[in-house]
C-alpha angles and dihedrals in degrees: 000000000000086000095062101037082056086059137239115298129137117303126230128168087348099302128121115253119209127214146178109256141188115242112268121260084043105122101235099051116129120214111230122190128288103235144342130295101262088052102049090048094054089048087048085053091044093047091046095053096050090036074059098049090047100057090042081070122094110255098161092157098054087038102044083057089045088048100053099048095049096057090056095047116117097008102130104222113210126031131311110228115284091045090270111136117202120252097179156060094243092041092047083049111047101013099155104053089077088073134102117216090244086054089047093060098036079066088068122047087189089049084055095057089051119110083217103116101246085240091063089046089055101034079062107051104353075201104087088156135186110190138135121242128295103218117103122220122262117283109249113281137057116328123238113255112236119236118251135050113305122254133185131359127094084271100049100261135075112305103263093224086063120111085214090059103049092043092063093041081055094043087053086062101054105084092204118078092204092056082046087056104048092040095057087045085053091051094039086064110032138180091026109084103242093240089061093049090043092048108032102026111023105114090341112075132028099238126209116195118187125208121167093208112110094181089063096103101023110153102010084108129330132182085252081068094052098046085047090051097044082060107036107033127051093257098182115203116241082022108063114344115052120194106198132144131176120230129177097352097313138104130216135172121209114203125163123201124265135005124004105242118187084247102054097035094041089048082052093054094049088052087064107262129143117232124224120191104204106197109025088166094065089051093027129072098186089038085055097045090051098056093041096066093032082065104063084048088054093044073213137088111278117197126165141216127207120207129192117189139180137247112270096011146097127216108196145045115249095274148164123224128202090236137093095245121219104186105192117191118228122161128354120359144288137195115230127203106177111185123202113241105287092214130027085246089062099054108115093348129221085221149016127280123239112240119296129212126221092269092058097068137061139217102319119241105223120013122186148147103241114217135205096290099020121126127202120182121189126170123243120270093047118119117251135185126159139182141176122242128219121302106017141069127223136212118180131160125218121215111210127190130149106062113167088334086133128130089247098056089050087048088050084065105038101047102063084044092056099041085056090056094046097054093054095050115030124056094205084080100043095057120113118261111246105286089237093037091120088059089073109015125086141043096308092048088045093107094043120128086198103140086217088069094051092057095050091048088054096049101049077055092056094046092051081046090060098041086079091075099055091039105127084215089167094047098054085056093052085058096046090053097049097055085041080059088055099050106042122085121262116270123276106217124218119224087266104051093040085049096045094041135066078258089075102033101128087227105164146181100231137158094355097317151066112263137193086029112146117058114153141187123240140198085261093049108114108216142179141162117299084234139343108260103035099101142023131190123240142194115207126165092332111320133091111236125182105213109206133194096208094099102036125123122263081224116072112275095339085143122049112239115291129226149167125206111239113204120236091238082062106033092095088060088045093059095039090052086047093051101029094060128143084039122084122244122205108234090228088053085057101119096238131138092235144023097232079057092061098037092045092054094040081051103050085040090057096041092056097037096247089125140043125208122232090231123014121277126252126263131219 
């Protein structure tokens, strides 16, 4: 505990390491870790052991949930092409390698009518696939309702022969977020099983899955949405809503100034334009829901653009973005060209490309006319360009994570850092260049046989050698995860989570007063986070902070980043409540020095919906 009432700095041979800081909140402030080695093994050791002792415990009604869901996970549902269903591990895990090219495009009948050679098509995905949705109908009884207003659908809700909708009721029904998030990722894909996407396709392959279900994504967005939204909610132009075609060659976007009325933006659309929103999650509930729980699966930011285009246009220049794209069909067609990385330097690429022209691209490598429920995934760094042919619109939404989440952007943290460490604490660094050094060193010197010039080179690689032991290479994640906090959405609760939390207390304002006010935590109370990803401790100048999503914006950084200030005598609860979820911690287990210490965390977690009860609490 010395170690962290001394405060957080970077940590050699098992001392604590001051260091000048920034003041937190400021936004380049960089974590560092919260003691010194000695003392966070021992905590690792302390944590373990009651993490052990926990899930020794009988929680038949959280594991008989887990349990469920894991076993279903990565059964694929409907039919592979070629009507096969799969009966094994082995076929549930790889069942498209079984097919031949020729198979592969005998799935699609639009994939058939494509000039694309089948051996492109299947150098690209090796995953054409034609299969009906994944997700099961909802067990008898009453479904779950989904948090969130309701959208779409003739009542006033999703339409209930939708796959959406029977994937986040059944969402509603998982208790753990990170079992939410890799079931809806599951579902996002299908048929393909999630670790073949992860380890063949992930940043590798653009992917096309088929489905021939235009009702997959029914009621995820629509243009009916959009029309509702440009009537109903203040869409700026340039802000939220872009206008832009491409003719001749040529893009140009069209904005007007101000507010995107449905007779300018609809006036747009008939000339022609295609129309981007820019931000659906801030209009969308289920837009917003859908990327809440895709995040924790991403581990990464995941925003989302919608794009309506008319018959017999094209919005957009051939381009590369600096995202993993998910293009999700909703509505009309659309023909795909996806083009590999023309140069080495453009492979999975740190930003995005200008604009190119025709004669800057080669033969695509996949071409396809994408269909309502059909998904198509490329990397970034791969050319794309679409367009919609005569005679039918098209509205897709494009699902975006990734974003300079790369090992080079992490490294661009850690090494100054290390090098700053280095310096202070290792004389090797501190030591005075050669006093001729630049006799034989630089551009004009670089085809020198001078054995000066050997040595120098040898020693600069001993001294990078030696960077990797002062990397604050934790640090450097705290700080990662903390801007990852900023950026995601702000949780969607289930009904659990909103009954069992300060979110569902039927607090009230009745018969000239506030009632049911009053619920408190004891010592006897059994308690965890209202979901995994929601929070992340953090040591700054001195000081722990736990950095939380539950109050940020639907709209990109509209909030400054929220925190609260966790005290060193309860830093070591704090940590065993972030690593123990989804299991449940009795407030009195809580390894604090003092009861009013547990009770008085527990209390400011609740109160600001950070935790979730395992039964109600009581009212006065």
């Amino acid at each position: 505990m010395d170690g962290l009432r001394a405060g957080a700095g970077l940590l050699r041979r098992g001392r604590l390491r001051r260091r000048r800081q920034p003041q937190p909140h400021a936004g380049s402030v960089l974590a560092l870790p919260l003691r010194p080695r000695k003392i966070r093994r021992q905590l690792r050791r302390s944590v373990a052991s009651r993490m052990a002792a926990l899930r020794a415990q009988t929680l038949p009604s959280e594991d008989s949930e887990d349990s469920r869901v894991e076993s279903t996970s990565g059964d694929l549902g409907g039919a592979l092409p070629g009507g096969a269903a799969p009966t094994s591990d082995a076929a549930r895990r790889e069942p498209y390698g079984r097919l031949s090219p020729a198979e592969l495009l005998e799935a699609s009948p639009a994939a058939r009518s494509l000039q694309t050679p089948p051996a492109r098509v299947l150098d690209t995905s090796a995953l054409l696939c034609t299969a009906q949705h994944l997700a099961a109908a909802p067990p008898a009884g009453t479904a779950a309702t989904l948090p969130g207003p309701p959208v779409d659908g003739a009542d006033g809700g999703l339409p209930w022969d939708s796959p959406l909708q029977r994937v986040l009721a059944e969402l509603n029904r998982i208790p753990s977020s990170r079992r939410r998030a890799a079931r809806l990722f599951e579902w996002l894909i299908a048929p393909m099983p999630p670790d073949h996407f992860y380890r063949r396709l992930w940043e590798r392959e653009a992917v096309l899955v088929r489905r021939q279900d235009p009702t997959y994504y029914q009621g995820l967005f629509s243009t009916a949405d959009l029309d509702s939204m440009l009537r109903d909610e203040e869409v700026q132009f340039g802000q939220h809503l872009d206008a832009a075609r491409y003719v001749n060659g040529r893009r140009e976007t069209l904005n007007p100034p101000g507010r995107a009325l449905p007779a300018a933006a609809w006036s747009l659309y008939r000339a022609g334009c295609s129309l981007r929103l820019l931000c659906p999650q801030a209009f969308s509930a289920t837009v917003w829901q859908f990327l809440a729980v895709l995040q924790e699966q991403f581990g990464s930011m995941a925003g989302s653009n919608v794009y309506l285009t008319p018959p017999d246009s094209q919005g957009f220049a051939p381009h590369y973005d600096d995202i993993e794209a998910f293009v999700l069909q909703l509505e009309g067609r659309k023909l795909w060209r996806v083009y590999r990385p023309r140069v080495p330097s453009e492979e999975l690429a740190l930003t995005s490309s200008p604009n190119f022209s025709q004669d800057d691209l080669g033969e695509p490598v996949l071409q396809t006319v994408l269909e309502p429920g059909d998904l198509l995934y490329f990397p970034r760094g791969f050319i794309h360009q679409a367009e919609c042919q005569e005679g039918a619109h098209s509205l897709h939404l494009t699902l975006s994570t990734y974003q300079r989440n790369t090992w080079g952007d992490f490294l661009e943290a850690v090494l100054p850092l290390a090098v700053q460490a280095a310096m202070e604490e290792n004389v090797e660094f501190r030591r005075g260049l050669p006093r001729d050094f630049m006799d034989y060193m630089g551009a004009q010197h670089s085809d020198s046989k001078d054995p000066r010039r050997t040595a120098f080179m040898e020693k600069v690689r001993v001294l990078v050698a030696r960077l990797g032991h002062f990397a604050p290479v934790d640090a450097v994640a705290d700080q990662r995860a903390k801007d990852f906090i900023h950026d995601s959405l702000p949780p969607v609760l289930t009904d659990r989570e909103r009954a069992l939390s300060v979110h569902g207390l039927p607090i009230r304002w009745e018969a000239g007063g506030p009632v049911n006010v009053g619920a408190q935590l004891t010592t006897e109370t059994e308690v965890h986070m209202l979901q995994d990803g929601i929070a992340r401790l953090v040591g700054e100048g001195g000081h722990l902070f736990l950095y939380y999503t539950v109050e940020n914006s639907r709209v990109y950084h509209l909030e400054e980043p929220k925190c609260l200030e966790i005290y060193p005598q309860q830093a070591d609860a704090m940590e065993l409540l972030l690593r123990s979820y989804p299991e449940f911690v009795r407030v009195g287990d809580l390894p604090c020095d003092s009861v009013e210490d547990q009770l008085s965390l527990a209390t400011m977690l609740y109160d600001k919906g950070l935790l979730l009860t395992k039964m109600p609490l009581a009212l006065n």
